[in-house]
C-alpha positions as CSV (number, residue, x, y, z in Angstrom):
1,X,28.4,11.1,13.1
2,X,29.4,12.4,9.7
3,X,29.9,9.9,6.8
4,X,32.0,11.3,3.8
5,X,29.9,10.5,0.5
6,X,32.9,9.4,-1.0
7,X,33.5,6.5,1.8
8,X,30.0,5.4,1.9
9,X,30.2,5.3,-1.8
10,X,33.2,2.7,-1.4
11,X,31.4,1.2,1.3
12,X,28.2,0.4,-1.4
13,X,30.7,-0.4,-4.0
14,X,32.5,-3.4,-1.8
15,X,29.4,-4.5,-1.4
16,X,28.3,-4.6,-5.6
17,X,26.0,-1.5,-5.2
18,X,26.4,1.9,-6.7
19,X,25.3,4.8,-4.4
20,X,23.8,7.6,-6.5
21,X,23.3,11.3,-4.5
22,X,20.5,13.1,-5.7
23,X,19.8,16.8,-4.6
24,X,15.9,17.6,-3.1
25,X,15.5,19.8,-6.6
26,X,16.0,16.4,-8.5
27,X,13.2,14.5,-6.5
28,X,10.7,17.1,-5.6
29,X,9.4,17.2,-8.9
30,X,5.9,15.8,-9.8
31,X,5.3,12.6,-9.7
32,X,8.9,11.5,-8.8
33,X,8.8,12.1,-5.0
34,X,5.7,10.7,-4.5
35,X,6.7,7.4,-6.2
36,X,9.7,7.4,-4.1
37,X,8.0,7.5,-1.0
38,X,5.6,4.5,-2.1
39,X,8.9,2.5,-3.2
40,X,10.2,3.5,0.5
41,X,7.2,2.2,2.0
42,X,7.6,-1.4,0.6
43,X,11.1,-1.9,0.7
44,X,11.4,-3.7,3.6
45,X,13.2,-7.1,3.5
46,X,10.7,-10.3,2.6
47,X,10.9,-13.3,0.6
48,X,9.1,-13.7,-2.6
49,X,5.4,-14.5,-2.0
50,X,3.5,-16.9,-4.5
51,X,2.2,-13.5,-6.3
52,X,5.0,-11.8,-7.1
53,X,6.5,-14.5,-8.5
54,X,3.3,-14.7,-10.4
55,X,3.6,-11.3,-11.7
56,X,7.6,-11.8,-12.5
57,X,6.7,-14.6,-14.8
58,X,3.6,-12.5,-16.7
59,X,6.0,-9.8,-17.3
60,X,9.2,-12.0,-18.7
61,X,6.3,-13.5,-20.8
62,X,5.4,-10.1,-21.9
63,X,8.1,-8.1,-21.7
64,X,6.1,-5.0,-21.0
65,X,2.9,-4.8,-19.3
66,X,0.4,-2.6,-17.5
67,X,0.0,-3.2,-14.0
68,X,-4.2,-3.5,-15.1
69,X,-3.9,-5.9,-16.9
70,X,-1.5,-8.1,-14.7
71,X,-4.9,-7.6,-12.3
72,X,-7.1,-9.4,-15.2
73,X,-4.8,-12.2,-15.7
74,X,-3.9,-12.8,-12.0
75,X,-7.7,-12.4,-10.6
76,X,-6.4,-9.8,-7.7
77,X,-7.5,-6.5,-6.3
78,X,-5.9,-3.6,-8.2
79,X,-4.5,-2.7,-4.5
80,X,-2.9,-6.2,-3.7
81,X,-1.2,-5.9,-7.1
82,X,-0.1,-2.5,-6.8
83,X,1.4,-3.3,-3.6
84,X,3.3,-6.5,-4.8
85,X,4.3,-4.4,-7.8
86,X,5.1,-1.6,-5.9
87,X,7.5,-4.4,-3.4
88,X,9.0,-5.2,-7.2
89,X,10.1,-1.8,-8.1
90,X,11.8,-1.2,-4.6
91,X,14.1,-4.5,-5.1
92,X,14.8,-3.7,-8.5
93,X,13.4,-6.7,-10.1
94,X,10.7,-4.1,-12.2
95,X,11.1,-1.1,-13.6
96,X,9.2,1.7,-14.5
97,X,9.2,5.6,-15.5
98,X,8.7,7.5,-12.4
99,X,9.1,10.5,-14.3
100,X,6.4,10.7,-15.9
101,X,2.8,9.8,-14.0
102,X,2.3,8.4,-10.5
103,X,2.0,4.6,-10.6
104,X,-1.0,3.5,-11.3
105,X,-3.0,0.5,-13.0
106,X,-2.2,2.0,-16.3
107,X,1.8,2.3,-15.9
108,X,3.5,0.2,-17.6
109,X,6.3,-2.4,-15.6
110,X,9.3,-4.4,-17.7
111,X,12.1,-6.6,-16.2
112,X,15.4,-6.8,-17.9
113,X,15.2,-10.4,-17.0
114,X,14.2,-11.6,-20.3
């Protein structure tokens, strides 16, 4: 079945979301696609656990932060808090440039919950 951009776009508009197309020449550039497919990979639908609430909080305190130091004040693995950051990013309650490097401890995550 074929969906029209321009109706899906309505469709993600009804619903309070923009839909933004991007071509394969957009995201196959270094690091871009390869922090897309990590955002993919935690996506998923959950509830909040108790750590990335944790990490929420840091960063409103902080503004901006490094994801290695989040791992110093939270007393994690650098993995476990990659992946709870990484959860972050996909609902859109983080940010970070995914332009630039891949993430990593020493990228740097904000909220625009301040």
């Amino acid at each position: 079945m074929l969906i029209r951009s321009h109706n899906l776009a309505d469709w993600y508009k009804q619903g309070g979301r923009d839909l933004i197309l991007v071509t394969d020449k957009q995201i196959r550039v270094y690091p871009i696609l390869n922090n897309l497919k990590l955002l993919h990979r935690y996506s998923g639908f959950q509830s909040l656990t108790e750590l990335q609430a944790s990490v929420l909080e840091l960063v409103k305190q902080y503004g901006s932060i490094k994801v290695g130091q989040l791992v110093s004040f939270l007393k994690v693995t650098a993995g476990e808090l990659l992946a709870t950051v990484l959860r972050l990013l996909s609902l859109g309650q983080l940010f970070a440039d995914l332009t630039t490097n891949e993430i990593s401890i020493e990228t740097a995550i904000w909220s625009n919950n301040v």
